[in-house]
C-alpha atoms as one frame of an Amber mdcrd trajectory, in Angstrom:
protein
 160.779-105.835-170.457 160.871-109.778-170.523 160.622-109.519-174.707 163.783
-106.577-174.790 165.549-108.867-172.183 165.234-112.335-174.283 166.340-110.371
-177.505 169.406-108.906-175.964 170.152-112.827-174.801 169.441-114.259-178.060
 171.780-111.282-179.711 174.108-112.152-177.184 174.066-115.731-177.874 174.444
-115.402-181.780 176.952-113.172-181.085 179.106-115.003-179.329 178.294-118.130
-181.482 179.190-116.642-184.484 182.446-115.306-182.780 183.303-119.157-182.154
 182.631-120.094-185.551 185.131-117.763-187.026 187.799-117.858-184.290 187.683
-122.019-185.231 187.302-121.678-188.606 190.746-119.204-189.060 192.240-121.015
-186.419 192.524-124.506-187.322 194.542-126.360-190.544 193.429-130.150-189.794
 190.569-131.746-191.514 188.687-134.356-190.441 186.583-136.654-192.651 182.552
-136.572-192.301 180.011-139.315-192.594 177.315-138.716-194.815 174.547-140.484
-195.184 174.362-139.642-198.924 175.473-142.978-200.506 176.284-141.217-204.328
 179.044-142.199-206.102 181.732-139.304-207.011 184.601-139.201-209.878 185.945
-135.858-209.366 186.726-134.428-212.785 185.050-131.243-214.813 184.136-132.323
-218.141 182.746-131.125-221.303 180.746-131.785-224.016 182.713-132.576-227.314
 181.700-130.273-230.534 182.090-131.775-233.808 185.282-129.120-234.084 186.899
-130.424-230.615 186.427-134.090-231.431 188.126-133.562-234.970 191.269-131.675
-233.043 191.160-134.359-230.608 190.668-137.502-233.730 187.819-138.892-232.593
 186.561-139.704-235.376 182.882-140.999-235.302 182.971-141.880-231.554 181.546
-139.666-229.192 183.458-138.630-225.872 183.888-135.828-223.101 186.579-133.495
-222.068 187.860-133.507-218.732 188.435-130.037-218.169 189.878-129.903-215.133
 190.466-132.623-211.758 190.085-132.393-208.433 193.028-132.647-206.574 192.848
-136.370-204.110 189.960-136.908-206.009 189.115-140.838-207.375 190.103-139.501
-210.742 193.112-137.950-209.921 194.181-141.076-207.537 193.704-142.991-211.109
 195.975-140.887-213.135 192.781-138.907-215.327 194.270-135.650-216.572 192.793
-132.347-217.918 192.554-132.620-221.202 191.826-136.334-221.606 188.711-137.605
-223.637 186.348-139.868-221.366 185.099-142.326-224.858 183.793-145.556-222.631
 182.478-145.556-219.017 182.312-149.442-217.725 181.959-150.865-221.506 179.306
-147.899-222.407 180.357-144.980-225.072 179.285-141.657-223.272 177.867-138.593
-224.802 175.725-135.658-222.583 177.505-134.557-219.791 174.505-134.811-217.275
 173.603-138.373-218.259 177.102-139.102-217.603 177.387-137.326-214.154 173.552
-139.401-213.300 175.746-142.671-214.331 178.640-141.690-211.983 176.279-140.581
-209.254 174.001-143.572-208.973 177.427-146.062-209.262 178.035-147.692-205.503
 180.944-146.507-203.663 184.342-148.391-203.956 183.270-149.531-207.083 186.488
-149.916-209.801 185.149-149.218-213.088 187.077-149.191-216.410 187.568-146.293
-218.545 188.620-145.993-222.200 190.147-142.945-223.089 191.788-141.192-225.321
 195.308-139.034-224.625 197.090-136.998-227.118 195.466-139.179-229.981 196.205
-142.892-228.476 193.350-144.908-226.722 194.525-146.205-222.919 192.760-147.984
-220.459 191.832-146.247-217.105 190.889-147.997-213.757 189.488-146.175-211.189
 187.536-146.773-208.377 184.452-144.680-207.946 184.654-142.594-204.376 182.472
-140.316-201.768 182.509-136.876-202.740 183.888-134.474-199.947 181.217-132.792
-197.647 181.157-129.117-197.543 180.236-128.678-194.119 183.305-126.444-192.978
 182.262-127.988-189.142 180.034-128.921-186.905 179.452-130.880-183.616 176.348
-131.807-181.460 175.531-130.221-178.261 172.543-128.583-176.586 173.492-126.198
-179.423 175.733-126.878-182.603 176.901-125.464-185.712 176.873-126.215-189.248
 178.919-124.241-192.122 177.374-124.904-195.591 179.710-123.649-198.001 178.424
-122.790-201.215 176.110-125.573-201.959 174.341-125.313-205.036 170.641-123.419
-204.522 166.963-124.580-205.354 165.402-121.397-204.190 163.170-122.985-201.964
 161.730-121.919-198.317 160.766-125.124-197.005 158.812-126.598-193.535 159.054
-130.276-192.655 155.453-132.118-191.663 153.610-132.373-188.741 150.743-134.299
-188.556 148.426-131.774-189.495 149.944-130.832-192.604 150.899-133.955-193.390
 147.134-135.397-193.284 145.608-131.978-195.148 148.345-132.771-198.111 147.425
-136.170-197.960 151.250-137.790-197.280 152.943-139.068-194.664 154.208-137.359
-192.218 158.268-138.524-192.720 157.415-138.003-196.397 158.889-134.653-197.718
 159.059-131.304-197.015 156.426-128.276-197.722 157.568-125.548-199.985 156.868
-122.036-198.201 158.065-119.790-200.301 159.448-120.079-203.852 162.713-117.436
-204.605 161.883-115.173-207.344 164.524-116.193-210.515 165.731-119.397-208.935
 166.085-122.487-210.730 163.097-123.530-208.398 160.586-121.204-210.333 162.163
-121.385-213.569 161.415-125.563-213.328 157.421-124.673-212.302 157.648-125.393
-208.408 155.124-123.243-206.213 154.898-122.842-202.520 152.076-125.509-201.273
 154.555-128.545-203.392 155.750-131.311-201.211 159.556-132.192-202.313 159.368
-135.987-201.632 162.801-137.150-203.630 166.069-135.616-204.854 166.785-137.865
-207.517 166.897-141.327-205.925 167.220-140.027-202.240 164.244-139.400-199.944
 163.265-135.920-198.333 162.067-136.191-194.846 163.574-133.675-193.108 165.221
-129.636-193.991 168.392-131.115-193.247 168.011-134.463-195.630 167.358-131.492
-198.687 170.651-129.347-197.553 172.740-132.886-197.328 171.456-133.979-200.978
 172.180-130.848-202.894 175.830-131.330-201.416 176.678-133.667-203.794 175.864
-131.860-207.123 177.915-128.229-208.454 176.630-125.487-210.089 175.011-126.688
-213.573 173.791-129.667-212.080 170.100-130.788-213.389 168.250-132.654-210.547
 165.372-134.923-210.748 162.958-133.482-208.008 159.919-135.380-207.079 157.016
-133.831-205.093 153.364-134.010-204.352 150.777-131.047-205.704 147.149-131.169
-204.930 147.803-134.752-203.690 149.191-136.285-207.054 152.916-137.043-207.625
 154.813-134.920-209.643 158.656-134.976-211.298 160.236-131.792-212.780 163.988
-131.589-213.849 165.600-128.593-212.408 168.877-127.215-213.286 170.860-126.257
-210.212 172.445-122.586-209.516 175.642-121.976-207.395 175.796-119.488-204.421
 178.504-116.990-204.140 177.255-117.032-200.121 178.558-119.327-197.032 175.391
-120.482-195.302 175.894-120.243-191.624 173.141-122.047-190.158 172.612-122.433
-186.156 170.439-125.646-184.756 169.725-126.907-181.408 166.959-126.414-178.323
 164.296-124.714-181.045 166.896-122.254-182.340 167.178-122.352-186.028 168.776
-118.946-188.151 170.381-118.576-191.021 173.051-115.816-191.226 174.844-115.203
-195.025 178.366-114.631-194.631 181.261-113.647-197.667 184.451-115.223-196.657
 187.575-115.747-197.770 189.043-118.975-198.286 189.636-120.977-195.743 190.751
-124.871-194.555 187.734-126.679-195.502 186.755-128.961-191.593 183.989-131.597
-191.906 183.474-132.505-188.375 184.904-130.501-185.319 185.866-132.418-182.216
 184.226-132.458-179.541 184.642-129.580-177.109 183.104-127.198-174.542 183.025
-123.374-174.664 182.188-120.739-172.069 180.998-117.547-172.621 181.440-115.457
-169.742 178.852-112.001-169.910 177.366-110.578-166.625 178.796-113.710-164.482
 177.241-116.161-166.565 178.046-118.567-168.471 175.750-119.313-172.184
């Protein structure tokens, strides 16, 4: 009776949590910024590697380049005046090539840095400042209580199950306990098994930013999109390992409930909506059977 009675709370609870989530997230139009404590730098532009084809249409001539194929709108880029269709040639002095060593250059440049780019527009070379930004968070909203809500919305995937240390585990795998996070389970196709990791791996960095925690692993694959290749560092059999792994998008909005040992996951298709980094802070009452949850 006391099991059937905790399970129709907990439905209850979910329930009504999710109803919240989706009354809020229809509801409102503001947006309100996030902190992160990702430090990457962000550009916001799609680009392209040049074929020997495209960079003869576009005269390059024996210089290398990359096609911005599309900007994001309020984006650092777009604030400078970079347009689809532009050739990147130079980023801070240095001719650029491969896509993914370019996006590693932008990503590891400091925030509120200006860098100069040379590029090249309808066949004439100009001179580009811009000044490197923080890349949006995708967190639709969230907000700390006894229990709070976070929206992830599709963030690329690892295909990972993962469990942060305790002591225990932390001393049989031979790593600190605020070290990284043990691999559970490994999804079956996922760019996880496809780059060689295996559940008993302890992810220890995302490129250059430390895993300690679930949450630190969600917040660092915010910053990259689908096609992404990530450095991941971890610990097997208590030696330290890196494998590049190319990142896969989700066509799923990640619902995910923390707070007071309460942690599920609920996979949601929805249509677009006002993207909300950080809800204010509020109270709701649920009213069921007298009672308020």
């Amino acid at each position: 009776m006391e099991v059937s009675m905790f399970k129709h709370i907990f439905s209850f609870k979910m329930f009504n949590y999710l109803l919240v989530a989706m009354a809020f997230l229809f509801a409102t139009q503001s947006q309100v910024q996030a902190q992160s404590r990702s430090k990457k730098g962000w550009l916001g532009v799609g680009i392209q590697e040049m074929t020997p084809s495209m960079s003869k249409d576009y005269k390059l001539g024996n210089r290398t380049g990359l096609l911005i194929t599309s900007v994001v709108e309020d984006s650092p880029a777009d604030d400078a005046g970079l347009r689809e269709d532009d050739v990147i040639l130079t980023f801070s002095g240095k001719a650029v090539e491969l896509s993914e060593e370019f996006s590693r250059t932008v990503r590891k440049t400091e925030r509120g840095t200006k860098v100069s780019l040379l590029i090249m527009r309808e066949g004439k070379e100009k001179k580009v400042e811009v000044t490197i930004g923080k890349k949006k968070r995708r967190h639709l909203f969230a907000w700390n209580d006894d229990n709070n809500f976070q929206f992830f919305m599709g963030r690329p995937q690892l295909g990972v199950q993962v469990h942060e240390l305790n002591g225990d585990l932390a001393e049989y795998f031979k790593i600190n306990e605020d070290d990284g996070v043990l691999i559970t389970e490994v999804t079956e196709d996922s760019p996880a098994e496809a780059a060689g990791l295996k559940a008993g791996d302890v992810i220890t960095m995302l490129d250059d930013e430390k895993i300690s925690s679930h949450e630190d692993l969600i917040e660092a694959l915010e910053d990259y999109e689908d096609g992404d290749v990530a450095s991941v560092q971890f610990v097997r059999k208590g030696k330290s390992q890196n494998v590049e792994v190319e990142l896969e998008g989700s066509d799923f909005n990640n619902l995910h409930f923390f707070g007071s040992g309460l942690h599920k996951r609920i996979r949601l298709h929805l249509p677009n909506a006002p993207r909300i980094e950080i809800a204010p802070k509020m109270h709701f009452e649920f009213k069921g059977r007298g009672k308020a949850i």
